[in-house]
C-alpha positions in Angstrom: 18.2 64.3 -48.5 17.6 66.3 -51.6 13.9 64.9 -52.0 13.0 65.7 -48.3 14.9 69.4 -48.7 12.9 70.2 -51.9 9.2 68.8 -50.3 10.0 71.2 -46.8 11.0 74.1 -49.7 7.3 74.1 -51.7 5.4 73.4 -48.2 6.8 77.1 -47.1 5.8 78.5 -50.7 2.4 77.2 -51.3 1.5 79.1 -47.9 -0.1 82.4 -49.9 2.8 85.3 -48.9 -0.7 87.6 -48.4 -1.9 85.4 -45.4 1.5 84.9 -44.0 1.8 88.4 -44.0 -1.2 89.5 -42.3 -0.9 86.5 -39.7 2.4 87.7 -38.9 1.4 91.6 -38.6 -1.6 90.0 -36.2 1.1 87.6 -33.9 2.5 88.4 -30.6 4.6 86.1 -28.6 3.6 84.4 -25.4 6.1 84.2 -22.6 6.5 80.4 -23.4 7.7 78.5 -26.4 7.9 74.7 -27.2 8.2 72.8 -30.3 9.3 70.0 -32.5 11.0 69.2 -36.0 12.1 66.5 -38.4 14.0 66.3 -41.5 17.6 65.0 -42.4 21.3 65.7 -42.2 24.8 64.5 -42.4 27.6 64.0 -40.5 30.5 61.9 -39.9 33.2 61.0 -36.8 36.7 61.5 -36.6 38.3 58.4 -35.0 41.6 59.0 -32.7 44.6 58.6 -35.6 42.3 61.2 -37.6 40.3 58.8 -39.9 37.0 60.7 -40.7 33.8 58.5 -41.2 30.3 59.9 -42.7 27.5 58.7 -41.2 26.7 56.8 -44.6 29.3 55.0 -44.6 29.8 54.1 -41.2 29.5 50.4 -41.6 31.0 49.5 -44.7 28.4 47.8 -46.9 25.4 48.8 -45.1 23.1 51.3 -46.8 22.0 53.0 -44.1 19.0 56.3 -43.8 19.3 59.5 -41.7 16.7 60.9 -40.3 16.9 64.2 -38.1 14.7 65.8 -35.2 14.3 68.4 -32.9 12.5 69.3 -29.8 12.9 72.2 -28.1 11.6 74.9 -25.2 12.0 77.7 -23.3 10.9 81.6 -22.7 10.6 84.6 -24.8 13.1 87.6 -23.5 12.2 90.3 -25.7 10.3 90.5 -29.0 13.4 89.8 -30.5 15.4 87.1 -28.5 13.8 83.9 -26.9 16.2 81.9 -24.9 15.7 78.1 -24.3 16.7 74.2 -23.8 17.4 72.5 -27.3 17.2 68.5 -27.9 18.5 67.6 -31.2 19.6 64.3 -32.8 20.9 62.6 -35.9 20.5 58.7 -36.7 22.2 56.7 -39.1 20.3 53.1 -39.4 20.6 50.1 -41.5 20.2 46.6 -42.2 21.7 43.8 -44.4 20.8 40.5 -43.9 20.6 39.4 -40.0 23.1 42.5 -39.5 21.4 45.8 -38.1 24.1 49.1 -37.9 22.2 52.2 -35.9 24.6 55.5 -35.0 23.4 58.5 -33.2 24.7 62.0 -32.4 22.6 63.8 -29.7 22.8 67.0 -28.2 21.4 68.6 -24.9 22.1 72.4 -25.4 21.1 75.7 -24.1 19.9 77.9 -26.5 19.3 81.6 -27.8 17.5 82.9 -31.1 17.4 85.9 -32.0 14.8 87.6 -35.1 16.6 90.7 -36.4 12.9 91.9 -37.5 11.0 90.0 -34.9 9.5 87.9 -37.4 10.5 85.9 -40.4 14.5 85.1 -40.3 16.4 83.8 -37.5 19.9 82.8 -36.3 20.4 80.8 -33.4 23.3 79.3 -31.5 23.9 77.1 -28.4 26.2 74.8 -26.3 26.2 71.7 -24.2 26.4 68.3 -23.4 26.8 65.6 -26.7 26.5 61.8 -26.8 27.3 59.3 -29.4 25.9 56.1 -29.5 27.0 53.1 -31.8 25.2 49.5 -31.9 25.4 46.3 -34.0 23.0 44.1 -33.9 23.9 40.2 -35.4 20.4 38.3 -35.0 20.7 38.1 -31.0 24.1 39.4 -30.5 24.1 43.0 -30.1 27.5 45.3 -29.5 27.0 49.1 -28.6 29.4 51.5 -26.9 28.5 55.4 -26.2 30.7 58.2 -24.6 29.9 61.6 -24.1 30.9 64.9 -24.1 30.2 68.7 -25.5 28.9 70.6 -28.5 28.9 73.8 -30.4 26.1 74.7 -32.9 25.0 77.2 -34.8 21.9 77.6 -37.0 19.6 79.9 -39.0 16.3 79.7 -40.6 13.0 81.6 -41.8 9.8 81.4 -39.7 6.2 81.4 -41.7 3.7 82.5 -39.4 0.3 80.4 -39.9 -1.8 81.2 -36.9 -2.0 83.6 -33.8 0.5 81.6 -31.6 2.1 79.0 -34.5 4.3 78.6 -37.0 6.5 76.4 -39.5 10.1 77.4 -39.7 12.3 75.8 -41.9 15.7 75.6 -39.8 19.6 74.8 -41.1 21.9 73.7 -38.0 25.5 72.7 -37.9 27.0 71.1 -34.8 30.5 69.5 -33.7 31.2 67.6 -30.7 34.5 66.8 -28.9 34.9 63.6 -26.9 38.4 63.6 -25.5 41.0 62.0 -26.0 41.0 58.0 -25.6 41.8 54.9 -27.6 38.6 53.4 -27.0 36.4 56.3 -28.5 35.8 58.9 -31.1 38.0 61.8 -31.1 34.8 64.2 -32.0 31.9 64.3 -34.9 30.0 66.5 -36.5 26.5 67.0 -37.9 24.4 69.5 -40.9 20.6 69.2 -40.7 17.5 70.7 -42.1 14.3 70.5 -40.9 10.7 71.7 -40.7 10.2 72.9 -37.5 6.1 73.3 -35.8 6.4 75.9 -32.6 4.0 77.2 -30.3 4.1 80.5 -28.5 
């Protein structure tokens, strides 16, 4: 995660700050937005007696790699708050021999960001409906179970402007779900991303 944190950090700073400025003093929003991101994260689950589990070590002995993404539109309110629909999920997947481990934490979640200065940074924050989905795979045997239920999250980043009506925003999100209560399922989980996010206006 480090690696992929420091490659999205000198993408943002080999952009020249001269033509990020002037593309930026040149932008106006649209009254639509969509766009897309990827990166990688952490997380865990917090089983029913209170044990916690990471997403690394979900299945003991299995190495396993997280990968994060985003997708994500909606309108633009004023030149300061756009308010939208957010898709964003975390996957933990690995393989040892014939055994194959995947875990996923998806959310489905109204949204609302808001620019102080209409450009540059950004928080955002949003609720809605989670899911968590668990699967092993034993050559042709394959076990999964997934249960639902809602999330919180909250998130802040810095948008580079690069043309008229886009831009790359490196984003920081942290979510927690809750589940319920039952002995057959998680209790709730929880998940820190970053990502390079590529929106359209």
């Amino acid at each position: 995660m480090k690696n992929i944190i420091l490659v999205l950090s000198v993408v943002m700073l080999s952009i020249p700050s001269e033509i990020r400025a002037q593309v930026g003093n040149e932008h106006k929003r649209d009254t639509w937005y969509i766009g897309f991101g990827i990166g990688s994260g952490d997380g865990g689950t917090t089983l029913q007696h209170g044990e916690y589990i990471s997403l690394k070590n979900n299945f003991p002995g299995i190495k396993t790699g997280r990968v994060t993404a985003n997708f994500k539109f909606g309108t633009t309110v004023t030149s300061k708050l756009l308010a939208g629909f957010d898709l964003t999920a975390i996957r933990a997947q690995g393989k040892e021999n014939d055994v194959e481990c995947i875990t996923q934490i998806t959310n489905y979640n109204g949204m609302v960001t808001y620019f102080p200065k209409e450009l540059g940074f950004f928080v955002r924050g949003g609720m809605g409906m989670a899911e968590h989905y668990a699967e092993i795979k034993d050559q042709d045997i394959s076990r999964g179970t997934m249960y639902t239920g809602f999330d919180v999250l909250m998130g802040a980043g810095y948008a580079f402007w690069l043309l008229k009506s886009f831009n790359l925003s490196l984003n920081a999100d942290y979510s927690k779900q809750f589940y319920g209560k039952s002995e057959h399922r998680s209790r709730e989980s929880n998940f820190f991303n970053i990502y390079l996010s590529f929106d359209w206006f």
